[in-house]
Structure formats: structure tokens, C-alpha cells
PDB file of N, CA, C and O in Angstrom:
ATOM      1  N   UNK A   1       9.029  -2.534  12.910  1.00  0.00           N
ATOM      2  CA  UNK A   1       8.019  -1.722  12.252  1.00  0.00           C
ATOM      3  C   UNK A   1       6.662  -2.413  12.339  1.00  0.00           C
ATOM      4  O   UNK A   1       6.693  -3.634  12.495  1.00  0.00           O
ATOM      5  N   UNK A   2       5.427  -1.786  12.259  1.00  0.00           N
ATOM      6  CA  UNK A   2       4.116  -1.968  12.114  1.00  0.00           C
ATOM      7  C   UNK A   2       3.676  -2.452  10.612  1.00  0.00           C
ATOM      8  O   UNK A   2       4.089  -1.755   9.686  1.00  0.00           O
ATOM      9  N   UNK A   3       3.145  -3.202  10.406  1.00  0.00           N
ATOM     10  CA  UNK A   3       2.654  -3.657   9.269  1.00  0.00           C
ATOM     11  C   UNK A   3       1.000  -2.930   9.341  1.00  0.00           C
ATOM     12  O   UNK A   3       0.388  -2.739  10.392  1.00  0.00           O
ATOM     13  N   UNK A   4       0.563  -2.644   8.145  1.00  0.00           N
ATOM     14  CA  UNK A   4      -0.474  -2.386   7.707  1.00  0.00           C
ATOM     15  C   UNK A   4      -0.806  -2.277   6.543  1.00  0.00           C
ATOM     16  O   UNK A   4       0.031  -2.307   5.641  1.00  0.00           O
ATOM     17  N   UNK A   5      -2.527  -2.078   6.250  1.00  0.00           N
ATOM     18  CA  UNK A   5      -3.289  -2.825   5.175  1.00  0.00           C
ATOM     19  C   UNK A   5      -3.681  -1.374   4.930  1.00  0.00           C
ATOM     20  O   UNK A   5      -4.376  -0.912   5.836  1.00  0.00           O
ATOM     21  N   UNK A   6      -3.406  -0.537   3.923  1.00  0.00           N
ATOM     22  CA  UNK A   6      -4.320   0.786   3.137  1.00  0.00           C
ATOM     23  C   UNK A   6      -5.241   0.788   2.541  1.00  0.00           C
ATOM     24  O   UNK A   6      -4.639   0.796   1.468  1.00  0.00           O
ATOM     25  N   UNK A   7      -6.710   0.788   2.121  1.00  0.00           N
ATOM     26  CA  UNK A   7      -7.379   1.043   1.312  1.00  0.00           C
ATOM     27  C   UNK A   7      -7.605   2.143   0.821  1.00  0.00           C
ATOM     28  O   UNK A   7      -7.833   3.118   1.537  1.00  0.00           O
ATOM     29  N   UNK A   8      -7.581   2.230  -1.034  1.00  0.00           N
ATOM     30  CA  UNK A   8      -7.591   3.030  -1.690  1.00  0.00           C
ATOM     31  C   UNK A   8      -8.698   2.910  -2.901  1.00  0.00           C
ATOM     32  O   UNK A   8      -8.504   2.161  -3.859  1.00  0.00           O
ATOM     33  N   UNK A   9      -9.661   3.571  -2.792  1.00  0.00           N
ATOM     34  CA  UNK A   9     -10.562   4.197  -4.257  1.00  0.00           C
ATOM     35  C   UNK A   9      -9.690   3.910  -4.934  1.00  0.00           C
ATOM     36  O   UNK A   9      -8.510   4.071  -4.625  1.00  0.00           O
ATOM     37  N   UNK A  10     -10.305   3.176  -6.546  1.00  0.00           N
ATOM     38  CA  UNK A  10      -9.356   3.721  -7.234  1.00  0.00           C
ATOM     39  C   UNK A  10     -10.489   3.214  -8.444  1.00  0.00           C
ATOM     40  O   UNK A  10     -10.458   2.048  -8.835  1.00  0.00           O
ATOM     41  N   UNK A  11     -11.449   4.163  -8.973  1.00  0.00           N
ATOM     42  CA  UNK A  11     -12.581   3.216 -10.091  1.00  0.00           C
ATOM     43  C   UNK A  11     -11.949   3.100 -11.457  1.00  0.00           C
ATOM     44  O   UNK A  11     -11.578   3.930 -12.286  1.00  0.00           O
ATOM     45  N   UNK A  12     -11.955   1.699 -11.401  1.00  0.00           N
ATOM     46  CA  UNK A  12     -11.354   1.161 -12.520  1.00  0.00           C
ATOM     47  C   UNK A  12     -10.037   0.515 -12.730  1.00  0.00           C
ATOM     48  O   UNK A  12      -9.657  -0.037 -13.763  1.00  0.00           O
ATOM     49  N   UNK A  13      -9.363   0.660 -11.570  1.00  0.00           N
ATOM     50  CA  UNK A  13      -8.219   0.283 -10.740  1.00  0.00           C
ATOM     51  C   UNK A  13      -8.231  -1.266 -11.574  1.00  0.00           C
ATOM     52  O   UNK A  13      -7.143  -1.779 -11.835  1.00  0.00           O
ATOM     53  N   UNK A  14      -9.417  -1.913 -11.939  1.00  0.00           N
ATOM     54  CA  UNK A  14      -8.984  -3.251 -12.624  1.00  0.00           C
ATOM     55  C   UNK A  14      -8.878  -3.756 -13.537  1.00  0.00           C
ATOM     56  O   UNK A  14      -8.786  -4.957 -13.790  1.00  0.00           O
ATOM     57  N   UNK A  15      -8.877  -2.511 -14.418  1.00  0.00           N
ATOM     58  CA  UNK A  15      -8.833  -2.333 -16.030  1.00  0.00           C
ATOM     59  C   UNK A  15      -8.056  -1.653 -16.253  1.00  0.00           C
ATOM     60  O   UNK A  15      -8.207  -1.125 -17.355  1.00  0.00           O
ATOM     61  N   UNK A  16      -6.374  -1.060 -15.210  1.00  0.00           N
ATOM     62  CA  UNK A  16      -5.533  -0.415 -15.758  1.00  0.00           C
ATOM     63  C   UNK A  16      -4.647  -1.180 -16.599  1.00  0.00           C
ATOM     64  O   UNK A  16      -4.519  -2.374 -16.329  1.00  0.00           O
ATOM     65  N   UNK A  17      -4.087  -0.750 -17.462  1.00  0.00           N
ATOM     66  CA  UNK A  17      -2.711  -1.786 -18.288  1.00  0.00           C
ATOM     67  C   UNK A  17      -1.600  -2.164 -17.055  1.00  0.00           C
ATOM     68  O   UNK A  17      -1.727  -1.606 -15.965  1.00  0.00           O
ATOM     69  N   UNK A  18      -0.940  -2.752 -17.195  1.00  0.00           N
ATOM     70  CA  UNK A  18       0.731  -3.408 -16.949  1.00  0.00           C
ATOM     71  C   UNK A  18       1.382  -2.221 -17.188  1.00  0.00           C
ATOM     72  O   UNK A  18       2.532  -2.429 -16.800  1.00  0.00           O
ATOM     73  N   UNK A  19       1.313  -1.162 -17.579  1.00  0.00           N
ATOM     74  CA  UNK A  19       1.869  -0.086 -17.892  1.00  0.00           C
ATOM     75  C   UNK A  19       1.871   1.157 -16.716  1.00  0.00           C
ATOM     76  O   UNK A  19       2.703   1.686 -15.979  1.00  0.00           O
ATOM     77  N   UNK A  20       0.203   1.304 -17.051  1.00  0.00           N
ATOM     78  CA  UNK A  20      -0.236   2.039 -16.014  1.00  0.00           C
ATOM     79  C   UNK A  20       0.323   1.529 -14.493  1.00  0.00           C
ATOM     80  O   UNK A  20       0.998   2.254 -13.762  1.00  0.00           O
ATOM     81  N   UNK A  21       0.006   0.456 -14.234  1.00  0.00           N
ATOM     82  CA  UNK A  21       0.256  -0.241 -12.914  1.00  0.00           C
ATOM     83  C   UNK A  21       1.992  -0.032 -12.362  1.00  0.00           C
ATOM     84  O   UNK A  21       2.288   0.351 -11.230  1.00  0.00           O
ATOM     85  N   UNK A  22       3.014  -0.391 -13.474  1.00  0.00           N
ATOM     86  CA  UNK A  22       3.914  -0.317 -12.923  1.00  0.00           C
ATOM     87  C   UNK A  22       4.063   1.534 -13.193  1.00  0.00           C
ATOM     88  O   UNK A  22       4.861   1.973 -12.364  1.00  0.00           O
ATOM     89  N   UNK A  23       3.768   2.129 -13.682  1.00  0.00           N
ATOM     90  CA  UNK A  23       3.954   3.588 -13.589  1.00  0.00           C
ATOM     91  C   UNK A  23       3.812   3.906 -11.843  1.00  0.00           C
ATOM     92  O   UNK A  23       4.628   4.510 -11.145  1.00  0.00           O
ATOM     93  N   UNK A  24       2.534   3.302 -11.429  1.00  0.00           N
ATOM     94  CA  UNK A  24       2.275   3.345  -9.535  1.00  0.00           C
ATOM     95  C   UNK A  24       2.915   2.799  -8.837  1.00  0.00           C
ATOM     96  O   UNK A  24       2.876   3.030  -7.629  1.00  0.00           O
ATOM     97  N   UNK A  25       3.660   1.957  -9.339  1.00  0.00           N
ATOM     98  CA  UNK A  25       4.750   1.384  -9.005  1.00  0.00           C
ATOM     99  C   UNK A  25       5.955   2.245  -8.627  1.00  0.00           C
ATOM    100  O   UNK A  25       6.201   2.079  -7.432  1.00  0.00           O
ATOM    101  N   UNK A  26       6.581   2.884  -9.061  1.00  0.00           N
ATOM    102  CA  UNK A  26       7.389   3.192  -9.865  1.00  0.00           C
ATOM    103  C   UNK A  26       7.746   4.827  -8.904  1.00  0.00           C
ATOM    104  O   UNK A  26       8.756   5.466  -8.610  1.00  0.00           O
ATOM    105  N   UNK A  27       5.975   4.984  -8.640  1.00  0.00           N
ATOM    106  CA  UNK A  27       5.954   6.596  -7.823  1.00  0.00           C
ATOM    107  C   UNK A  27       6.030   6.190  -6.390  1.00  0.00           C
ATOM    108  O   UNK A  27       6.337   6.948  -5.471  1.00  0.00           O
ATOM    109  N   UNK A  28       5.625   4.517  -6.242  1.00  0.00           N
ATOM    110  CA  UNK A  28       5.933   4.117  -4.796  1.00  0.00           C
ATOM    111  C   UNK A  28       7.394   4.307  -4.839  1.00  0.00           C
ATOM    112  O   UNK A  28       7.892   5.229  -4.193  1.00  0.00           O
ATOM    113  N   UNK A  29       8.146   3.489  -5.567  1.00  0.00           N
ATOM    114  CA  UNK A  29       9.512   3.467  -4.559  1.00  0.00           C
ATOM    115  C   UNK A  29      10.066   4.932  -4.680  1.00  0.00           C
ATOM    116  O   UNK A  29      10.994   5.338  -3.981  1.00  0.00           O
ATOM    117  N   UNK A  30       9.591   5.494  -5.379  1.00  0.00           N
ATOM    118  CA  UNK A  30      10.786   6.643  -6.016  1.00  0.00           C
ATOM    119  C   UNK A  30      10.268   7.578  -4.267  1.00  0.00           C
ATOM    120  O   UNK A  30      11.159   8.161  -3.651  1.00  0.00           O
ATOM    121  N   UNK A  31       8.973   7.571  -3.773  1.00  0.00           N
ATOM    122  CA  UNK A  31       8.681   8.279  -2.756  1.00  0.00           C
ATOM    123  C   UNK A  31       9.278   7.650  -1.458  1.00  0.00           C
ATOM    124  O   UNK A  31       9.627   8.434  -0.575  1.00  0.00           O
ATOM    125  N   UNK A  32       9.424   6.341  -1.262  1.00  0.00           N
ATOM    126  CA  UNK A  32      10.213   5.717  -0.457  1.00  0.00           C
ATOM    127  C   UNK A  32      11.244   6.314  -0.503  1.00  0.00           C
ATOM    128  O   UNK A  32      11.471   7.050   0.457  1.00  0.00           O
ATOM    129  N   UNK A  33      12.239   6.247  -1.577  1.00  0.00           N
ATOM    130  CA  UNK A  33      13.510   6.382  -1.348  1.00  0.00           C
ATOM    131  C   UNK A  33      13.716   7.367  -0.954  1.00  0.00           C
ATOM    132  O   UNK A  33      14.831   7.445  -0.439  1.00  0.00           O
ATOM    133  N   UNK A  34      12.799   8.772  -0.925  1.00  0.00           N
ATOM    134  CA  UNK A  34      12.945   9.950  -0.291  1.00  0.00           C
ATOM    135  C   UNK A  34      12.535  10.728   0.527  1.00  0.00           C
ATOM    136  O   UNK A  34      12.660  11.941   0.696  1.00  0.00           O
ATOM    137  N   UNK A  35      11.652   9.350   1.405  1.00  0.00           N
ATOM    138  CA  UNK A  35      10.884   9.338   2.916  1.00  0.00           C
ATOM    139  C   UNK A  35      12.489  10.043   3.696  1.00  0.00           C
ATOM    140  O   UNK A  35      12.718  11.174   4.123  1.00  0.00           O
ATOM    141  N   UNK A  36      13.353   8.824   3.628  1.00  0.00           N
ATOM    142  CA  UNK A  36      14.307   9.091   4.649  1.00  0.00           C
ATOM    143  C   UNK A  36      14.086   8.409   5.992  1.00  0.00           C
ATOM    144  O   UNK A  36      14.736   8.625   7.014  1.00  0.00           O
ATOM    145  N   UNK A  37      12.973   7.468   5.832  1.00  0.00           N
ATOM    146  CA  UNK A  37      12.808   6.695   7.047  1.00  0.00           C
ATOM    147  C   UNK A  37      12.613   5.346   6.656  1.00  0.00           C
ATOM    148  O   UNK A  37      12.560   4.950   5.492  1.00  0.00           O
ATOM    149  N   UNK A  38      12.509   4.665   7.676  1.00  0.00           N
ATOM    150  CA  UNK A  38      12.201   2.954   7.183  1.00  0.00           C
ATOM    151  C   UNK A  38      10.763   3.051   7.058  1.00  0.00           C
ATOM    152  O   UNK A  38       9.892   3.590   7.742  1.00  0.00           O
ATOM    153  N   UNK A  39      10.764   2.170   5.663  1.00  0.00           N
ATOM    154  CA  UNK A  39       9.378   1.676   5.474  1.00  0.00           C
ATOM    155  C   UNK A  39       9.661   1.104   4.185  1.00  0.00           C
ATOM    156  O   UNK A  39      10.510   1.433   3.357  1.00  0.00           O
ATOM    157  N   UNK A  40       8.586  -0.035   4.157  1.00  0.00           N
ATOM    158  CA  UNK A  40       8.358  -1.014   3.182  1.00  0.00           C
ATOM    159  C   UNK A  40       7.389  -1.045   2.266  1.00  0.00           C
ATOM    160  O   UNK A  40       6.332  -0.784   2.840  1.00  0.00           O
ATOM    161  N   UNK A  41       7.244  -1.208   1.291  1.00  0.00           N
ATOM    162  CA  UNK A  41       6.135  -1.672   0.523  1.00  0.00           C
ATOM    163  C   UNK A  41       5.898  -2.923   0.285  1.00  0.00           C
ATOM    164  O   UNK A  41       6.662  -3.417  -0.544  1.00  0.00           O
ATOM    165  N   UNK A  42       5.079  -3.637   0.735  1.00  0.00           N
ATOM    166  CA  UNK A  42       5.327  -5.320   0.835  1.00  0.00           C
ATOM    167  C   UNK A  42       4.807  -6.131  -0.280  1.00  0.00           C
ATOM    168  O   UNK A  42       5.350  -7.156  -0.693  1.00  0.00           O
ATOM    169  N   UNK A  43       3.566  -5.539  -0.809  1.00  0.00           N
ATOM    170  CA  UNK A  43       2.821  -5.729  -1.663  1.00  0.00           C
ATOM    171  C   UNK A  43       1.379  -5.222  -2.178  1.00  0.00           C
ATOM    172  O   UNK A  43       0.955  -4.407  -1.358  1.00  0.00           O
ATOM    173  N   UNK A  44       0.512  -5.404  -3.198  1.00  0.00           N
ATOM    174  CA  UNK A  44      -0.290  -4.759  -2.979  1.00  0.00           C
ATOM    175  C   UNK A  44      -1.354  -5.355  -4.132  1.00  0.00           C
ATOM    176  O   UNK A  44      -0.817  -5.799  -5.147  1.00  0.00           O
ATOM    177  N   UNK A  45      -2.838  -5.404  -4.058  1.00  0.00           N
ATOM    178  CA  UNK A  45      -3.765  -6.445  -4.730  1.00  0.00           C
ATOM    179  C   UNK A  45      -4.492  -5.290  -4.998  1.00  0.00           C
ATOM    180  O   UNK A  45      -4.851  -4.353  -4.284  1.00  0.00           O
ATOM    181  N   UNK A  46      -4.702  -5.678  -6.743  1.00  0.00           N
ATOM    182  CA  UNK A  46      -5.697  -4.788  -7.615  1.00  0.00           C
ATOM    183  C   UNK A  46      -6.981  -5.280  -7.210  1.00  0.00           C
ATOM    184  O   UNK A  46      -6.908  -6.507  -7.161  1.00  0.00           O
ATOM    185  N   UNK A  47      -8.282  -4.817  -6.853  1.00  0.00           N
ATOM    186  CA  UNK A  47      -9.850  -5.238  -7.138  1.00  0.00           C
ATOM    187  C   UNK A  47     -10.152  -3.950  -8.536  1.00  0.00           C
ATOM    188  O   UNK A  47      -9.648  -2.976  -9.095  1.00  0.00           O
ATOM    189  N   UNK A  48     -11.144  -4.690  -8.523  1.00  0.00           N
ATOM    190  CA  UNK A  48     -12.438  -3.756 -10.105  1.00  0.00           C
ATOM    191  C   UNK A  48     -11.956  -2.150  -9.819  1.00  0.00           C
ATOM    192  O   UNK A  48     -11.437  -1.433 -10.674  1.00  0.00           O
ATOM    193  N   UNK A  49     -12.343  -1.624  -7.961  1.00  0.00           N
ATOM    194  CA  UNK A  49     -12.156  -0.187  -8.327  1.00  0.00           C
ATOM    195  C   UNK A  49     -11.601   0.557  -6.691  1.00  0.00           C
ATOM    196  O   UNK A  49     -11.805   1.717  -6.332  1.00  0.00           O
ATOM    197  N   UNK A  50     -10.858  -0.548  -5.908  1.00  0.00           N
ATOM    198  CA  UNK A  50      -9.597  -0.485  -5.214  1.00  0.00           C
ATOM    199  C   UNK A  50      -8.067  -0.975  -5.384  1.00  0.00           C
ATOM    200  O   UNK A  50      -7.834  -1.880  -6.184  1.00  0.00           O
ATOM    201  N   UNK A  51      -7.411  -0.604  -4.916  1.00  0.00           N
ATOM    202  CA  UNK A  51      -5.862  -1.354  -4.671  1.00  0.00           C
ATOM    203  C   UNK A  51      -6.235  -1.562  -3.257  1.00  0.00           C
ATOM    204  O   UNK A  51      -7.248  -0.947  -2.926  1.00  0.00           O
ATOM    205  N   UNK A  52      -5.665  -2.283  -2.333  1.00  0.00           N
ATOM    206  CA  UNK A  52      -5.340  -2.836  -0.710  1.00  0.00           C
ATOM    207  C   UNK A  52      -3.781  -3.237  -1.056  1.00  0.00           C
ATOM    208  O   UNK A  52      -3.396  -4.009  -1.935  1.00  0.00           O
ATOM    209  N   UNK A  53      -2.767  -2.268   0.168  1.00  0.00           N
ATOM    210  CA  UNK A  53      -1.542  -2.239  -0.190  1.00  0.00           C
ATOM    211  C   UNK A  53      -1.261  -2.916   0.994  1.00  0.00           C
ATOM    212  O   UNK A  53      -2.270  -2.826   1.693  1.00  0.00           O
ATOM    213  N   UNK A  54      -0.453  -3.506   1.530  1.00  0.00           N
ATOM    214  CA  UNK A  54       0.388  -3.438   2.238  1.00  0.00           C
ATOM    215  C   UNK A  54       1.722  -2.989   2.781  1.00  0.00           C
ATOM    216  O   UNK A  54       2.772  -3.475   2.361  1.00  0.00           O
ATOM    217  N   UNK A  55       1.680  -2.099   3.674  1.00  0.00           N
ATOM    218  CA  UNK A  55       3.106  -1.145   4.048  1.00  0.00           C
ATOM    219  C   UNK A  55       3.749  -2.179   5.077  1.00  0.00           C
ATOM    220  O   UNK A  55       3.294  -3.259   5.453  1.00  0.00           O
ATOM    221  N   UNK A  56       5.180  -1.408   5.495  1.00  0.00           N
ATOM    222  CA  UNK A  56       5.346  -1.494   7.076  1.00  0.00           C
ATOM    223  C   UNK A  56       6.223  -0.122   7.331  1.00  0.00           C
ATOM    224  O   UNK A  56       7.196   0.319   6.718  1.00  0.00           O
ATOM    225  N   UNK A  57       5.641   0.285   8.256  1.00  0.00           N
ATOM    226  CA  UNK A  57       6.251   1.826   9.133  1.00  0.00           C
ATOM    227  C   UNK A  57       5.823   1.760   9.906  1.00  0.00           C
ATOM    228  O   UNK A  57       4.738   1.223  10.127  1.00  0.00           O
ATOM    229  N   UNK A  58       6.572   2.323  10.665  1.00  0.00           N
ATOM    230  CA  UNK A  58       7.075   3.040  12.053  1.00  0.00           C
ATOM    231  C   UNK A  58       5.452   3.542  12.853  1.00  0.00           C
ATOM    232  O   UNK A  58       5.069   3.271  13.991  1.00  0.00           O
ATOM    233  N   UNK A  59       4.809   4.278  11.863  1.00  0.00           N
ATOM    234  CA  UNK A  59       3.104   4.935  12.556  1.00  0.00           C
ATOM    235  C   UNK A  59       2.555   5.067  10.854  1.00  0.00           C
ATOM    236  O   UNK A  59       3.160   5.168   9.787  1.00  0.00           O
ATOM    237  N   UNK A  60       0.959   5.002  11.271  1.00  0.00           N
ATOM    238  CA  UNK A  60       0.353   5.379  10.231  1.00  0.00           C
ATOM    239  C   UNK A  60       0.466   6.728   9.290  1.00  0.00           C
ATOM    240  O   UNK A  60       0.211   6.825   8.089  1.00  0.00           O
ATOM    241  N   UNK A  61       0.972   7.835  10.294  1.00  0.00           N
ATOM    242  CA  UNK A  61       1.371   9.099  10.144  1.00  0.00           C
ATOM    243  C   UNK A  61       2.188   9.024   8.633  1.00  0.00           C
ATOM    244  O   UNK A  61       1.927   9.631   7.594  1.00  0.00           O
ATOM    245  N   UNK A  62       3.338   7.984   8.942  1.00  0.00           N
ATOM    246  CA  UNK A  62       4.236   7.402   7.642  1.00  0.00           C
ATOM    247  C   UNK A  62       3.398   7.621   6.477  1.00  0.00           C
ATOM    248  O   UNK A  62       3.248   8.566   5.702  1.00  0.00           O
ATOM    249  N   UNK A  63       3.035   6.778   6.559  1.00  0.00           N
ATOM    250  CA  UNK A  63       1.564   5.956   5.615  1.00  0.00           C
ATOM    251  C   UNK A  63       0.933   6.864   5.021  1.00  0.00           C
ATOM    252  O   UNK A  63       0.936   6.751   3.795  1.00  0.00           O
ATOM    253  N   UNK A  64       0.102   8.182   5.662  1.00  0.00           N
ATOM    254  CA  UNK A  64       0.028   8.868   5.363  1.00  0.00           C
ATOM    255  C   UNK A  64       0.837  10.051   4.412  1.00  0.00           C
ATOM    256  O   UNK A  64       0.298  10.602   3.452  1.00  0.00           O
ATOM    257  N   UNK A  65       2.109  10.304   4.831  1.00  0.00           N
ATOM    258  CA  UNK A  65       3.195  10.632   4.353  1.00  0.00           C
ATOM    259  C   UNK A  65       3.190  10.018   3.070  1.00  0.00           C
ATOM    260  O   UNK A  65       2.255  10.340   2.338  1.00  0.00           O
ATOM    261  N   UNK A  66       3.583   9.634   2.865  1.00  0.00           N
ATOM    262  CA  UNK A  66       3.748   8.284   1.493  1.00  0.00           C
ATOM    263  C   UNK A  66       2.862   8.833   0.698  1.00  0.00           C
ATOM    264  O   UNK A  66       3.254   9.692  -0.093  1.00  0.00           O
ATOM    265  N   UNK A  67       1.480   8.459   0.733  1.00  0.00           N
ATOM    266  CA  UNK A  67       0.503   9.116  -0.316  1.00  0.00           C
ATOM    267  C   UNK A  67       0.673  10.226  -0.457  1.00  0.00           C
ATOM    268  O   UNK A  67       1.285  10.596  -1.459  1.00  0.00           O
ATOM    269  N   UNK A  68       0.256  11.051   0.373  1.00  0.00           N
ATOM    270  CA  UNK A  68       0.611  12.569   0.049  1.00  0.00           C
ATOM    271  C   UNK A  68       1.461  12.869  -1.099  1.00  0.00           C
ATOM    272  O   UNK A  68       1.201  13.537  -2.100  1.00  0.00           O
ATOM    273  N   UNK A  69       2.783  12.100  -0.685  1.00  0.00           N
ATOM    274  CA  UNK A  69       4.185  12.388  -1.782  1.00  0.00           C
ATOM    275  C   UNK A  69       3.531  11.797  -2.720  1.00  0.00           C
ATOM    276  O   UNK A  69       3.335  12.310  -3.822  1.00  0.00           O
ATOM    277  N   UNK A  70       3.079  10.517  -2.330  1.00  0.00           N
ATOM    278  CA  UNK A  70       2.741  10.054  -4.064  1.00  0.00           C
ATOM    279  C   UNK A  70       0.960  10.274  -4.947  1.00  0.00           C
ATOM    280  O   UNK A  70       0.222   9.607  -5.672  1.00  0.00           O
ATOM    281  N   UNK A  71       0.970  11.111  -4.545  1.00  0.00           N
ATOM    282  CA  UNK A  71      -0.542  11.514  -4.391  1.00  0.00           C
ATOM    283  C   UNK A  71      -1.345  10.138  -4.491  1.00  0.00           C
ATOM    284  O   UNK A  71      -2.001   9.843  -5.490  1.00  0.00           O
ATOM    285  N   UNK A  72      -1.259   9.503  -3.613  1.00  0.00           N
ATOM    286  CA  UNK A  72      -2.236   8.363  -3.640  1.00  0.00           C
ATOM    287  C   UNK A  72      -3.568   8.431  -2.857  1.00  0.00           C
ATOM    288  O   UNK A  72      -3.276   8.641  -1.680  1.00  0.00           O
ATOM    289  N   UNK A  73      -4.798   8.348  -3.000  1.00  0.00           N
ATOM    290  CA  UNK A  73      -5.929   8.119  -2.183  1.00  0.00           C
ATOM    291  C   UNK A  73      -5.602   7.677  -1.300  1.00  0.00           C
ATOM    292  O   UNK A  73      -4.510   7.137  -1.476  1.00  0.00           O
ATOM    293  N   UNK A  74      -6.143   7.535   0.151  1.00  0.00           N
ATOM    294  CA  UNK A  74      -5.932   6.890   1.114  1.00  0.00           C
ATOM    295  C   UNK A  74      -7.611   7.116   1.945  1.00  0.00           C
ATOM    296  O   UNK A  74      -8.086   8.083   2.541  1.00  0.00           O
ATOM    297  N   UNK A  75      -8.152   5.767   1.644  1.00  0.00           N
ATOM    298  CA  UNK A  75      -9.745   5.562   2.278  1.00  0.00           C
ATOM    299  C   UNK A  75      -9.426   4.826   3.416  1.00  0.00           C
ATOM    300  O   UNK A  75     -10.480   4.503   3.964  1.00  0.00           O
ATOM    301  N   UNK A  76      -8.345   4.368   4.091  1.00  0.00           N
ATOM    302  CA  UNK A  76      -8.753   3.702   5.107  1.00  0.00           C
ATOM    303  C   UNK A  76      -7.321   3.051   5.649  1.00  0.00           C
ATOM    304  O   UNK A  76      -6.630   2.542   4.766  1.00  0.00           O
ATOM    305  N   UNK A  77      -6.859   3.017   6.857  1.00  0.00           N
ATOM    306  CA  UNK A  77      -5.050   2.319   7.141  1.00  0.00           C
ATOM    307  C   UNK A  77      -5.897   1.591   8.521  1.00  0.00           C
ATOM    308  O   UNK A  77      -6.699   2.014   9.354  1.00  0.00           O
ATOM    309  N   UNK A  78      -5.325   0.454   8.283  1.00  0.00           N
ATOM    310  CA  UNK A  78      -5.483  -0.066   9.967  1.00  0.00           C
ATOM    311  C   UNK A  78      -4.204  -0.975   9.965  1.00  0.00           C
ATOM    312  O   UNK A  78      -3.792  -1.583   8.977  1.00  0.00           O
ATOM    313  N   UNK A  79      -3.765  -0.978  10.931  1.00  0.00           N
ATOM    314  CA  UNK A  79      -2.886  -2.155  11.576  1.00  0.00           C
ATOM    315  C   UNK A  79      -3.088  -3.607  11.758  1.00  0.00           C
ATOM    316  O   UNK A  79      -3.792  -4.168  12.598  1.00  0.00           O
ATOM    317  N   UNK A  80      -2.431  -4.065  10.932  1.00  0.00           N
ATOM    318  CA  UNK A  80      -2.294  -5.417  10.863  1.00  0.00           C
ATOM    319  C   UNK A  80      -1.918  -6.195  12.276  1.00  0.00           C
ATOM    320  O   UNK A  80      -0.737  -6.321  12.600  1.00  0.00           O
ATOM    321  N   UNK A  81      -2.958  -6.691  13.071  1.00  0.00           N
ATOM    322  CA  UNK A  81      -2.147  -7.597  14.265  1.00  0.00           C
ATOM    323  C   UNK A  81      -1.898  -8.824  14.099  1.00  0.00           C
ATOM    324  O   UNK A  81      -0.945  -9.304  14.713  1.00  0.00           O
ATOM    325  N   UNK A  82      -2.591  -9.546  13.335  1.00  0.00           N
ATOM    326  CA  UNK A  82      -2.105 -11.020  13.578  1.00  0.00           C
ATOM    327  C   UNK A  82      -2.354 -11.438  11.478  1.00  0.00           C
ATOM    328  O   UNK A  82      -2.774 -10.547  10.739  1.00  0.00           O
ATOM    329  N   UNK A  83      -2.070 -12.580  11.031  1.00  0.00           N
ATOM    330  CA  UNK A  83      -2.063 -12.995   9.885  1.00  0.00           C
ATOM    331  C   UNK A  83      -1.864 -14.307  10.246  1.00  0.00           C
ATOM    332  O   UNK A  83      -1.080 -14.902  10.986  1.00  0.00           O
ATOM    333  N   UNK A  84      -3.355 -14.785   9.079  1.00  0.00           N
ATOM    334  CA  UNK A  84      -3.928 -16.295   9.472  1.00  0.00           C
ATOM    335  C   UNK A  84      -3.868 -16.895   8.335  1.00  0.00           C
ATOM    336  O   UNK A  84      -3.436 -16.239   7.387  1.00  0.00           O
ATOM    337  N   UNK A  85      -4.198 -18.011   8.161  1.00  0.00           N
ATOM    338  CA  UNK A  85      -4.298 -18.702   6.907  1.00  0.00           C
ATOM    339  C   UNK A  85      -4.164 -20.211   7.075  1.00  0.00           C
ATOM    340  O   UNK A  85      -4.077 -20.748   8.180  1.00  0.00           O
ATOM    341  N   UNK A  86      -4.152 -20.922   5.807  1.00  0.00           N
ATOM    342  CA  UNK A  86      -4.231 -22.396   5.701  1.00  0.00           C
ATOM    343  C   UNK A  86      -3.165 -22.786   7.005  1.00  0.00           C
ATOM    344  O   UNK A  86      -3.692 -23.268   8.008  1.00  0.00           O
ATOM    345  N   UNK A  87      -1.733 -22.590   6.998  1.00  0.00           N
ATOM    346  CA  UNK A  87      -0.292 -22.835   7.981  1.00  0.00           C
ATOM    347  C   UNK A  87      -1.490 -22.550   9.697  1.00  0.00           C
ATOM    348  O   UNK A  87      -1.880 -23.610  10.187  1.00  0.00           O
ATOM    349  N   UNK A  88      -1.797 -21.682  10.186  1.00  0.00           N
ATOM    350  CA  UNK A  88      -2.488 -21.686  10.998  1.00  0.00           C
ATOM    351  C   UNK A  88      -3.521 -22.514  11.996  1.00  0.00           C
ATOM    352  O   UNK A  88      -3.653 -22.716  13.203  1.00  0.00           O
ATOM    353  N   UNK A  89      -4.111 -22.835  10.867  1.00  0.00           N
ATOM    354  CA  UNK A  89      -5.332 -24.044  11.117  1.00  0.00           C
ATOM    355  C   UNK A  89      -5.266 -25.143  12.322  1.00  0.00           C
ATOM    356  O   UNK A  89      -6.063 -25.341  13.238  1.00  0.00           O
ATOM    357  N   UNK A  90      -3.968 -25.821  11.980  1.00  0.00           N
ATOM    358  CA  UNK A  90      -3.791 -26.407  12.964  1.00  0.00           C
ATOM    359  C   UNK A  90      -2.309 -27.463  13.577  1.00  0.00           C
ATOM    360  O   UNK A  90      -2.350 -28.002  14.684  1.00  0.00           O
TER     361      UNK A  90
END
């Protein structure tokens, strides 16, 4: 599968409760489980007034899919090619 990075609007996205949050939680897997295809939710980082998720599927098309079911915003999907960091360096 393809890994990728979603950006999503979300104002205020960083002042929701632990409540709220796992409620979005909660509409992710339940929409997974009834994709019927492979795909992952890998993780996903609150800012002030985005989430940036990380998936992995098959095509962005997926990805797309996904929100829809879970009515999630979707401002932006690109494909993840490479992942760098401190281990990298050298």
C-alpha cells in the first residue's frame, strides 16, 4: 500500500476535548471496517485549526472514500515517498 499525509481544516481542531477527539476517532475505524478494502490509519497530529493524518491505501481515491464516509474535510492528500529524520542523518 501507499502511504500518505491528508490535510484537513479543522478551526479549532486544538481546543477539542479528549472526548471530542476520540469521538473522530471512533468514526475513523468504524468507516474502515466498512471500506472492505485494505487501509490503515497510522496516525494523526492535532495543530490550532488542522489535523494531518496519516493513511495507507491502495490510491488516493481510497482516501477520498474514507472522508466522504466519515464526513471528514479533505484540503489536501499527497503521497508520502520517502521519510527522514534524526536515524537518517548519517
Amino acid at each position: 500500500m501507499k502511504k500518505f499525509i491528508v490535510e484537513r481544516k479543522l478551526p479549532g481542531a486544538g481546543n477539542m476535548t479528549a472526548e471530542e477527539l476520540r469521538e473522530i476517532s471512533k468514526t475513523s475505524v468504524a468507516v474502515i471496517s466498512i471500506l472492505g478494502k485494505p487501509y490503515v490509519w497510522v496516525e494523526s497530529f492535532v495543530t490550532e485549526d488542522k489535523i494531518y493524518c496519516i493513511h495507507e491505501a491502495e490510491s488516493e481515491d481510497d482516501i477520498r472514500e474514507h472522508a466522504k464516509c466519515g464526513n471528514f474535510p479533505v484540503n489536501g492528500i499527497d503521497e508520502i515517498k520517502a521519510v527522514i529524520g534524526p536515524g537518517t542523518a548519517g
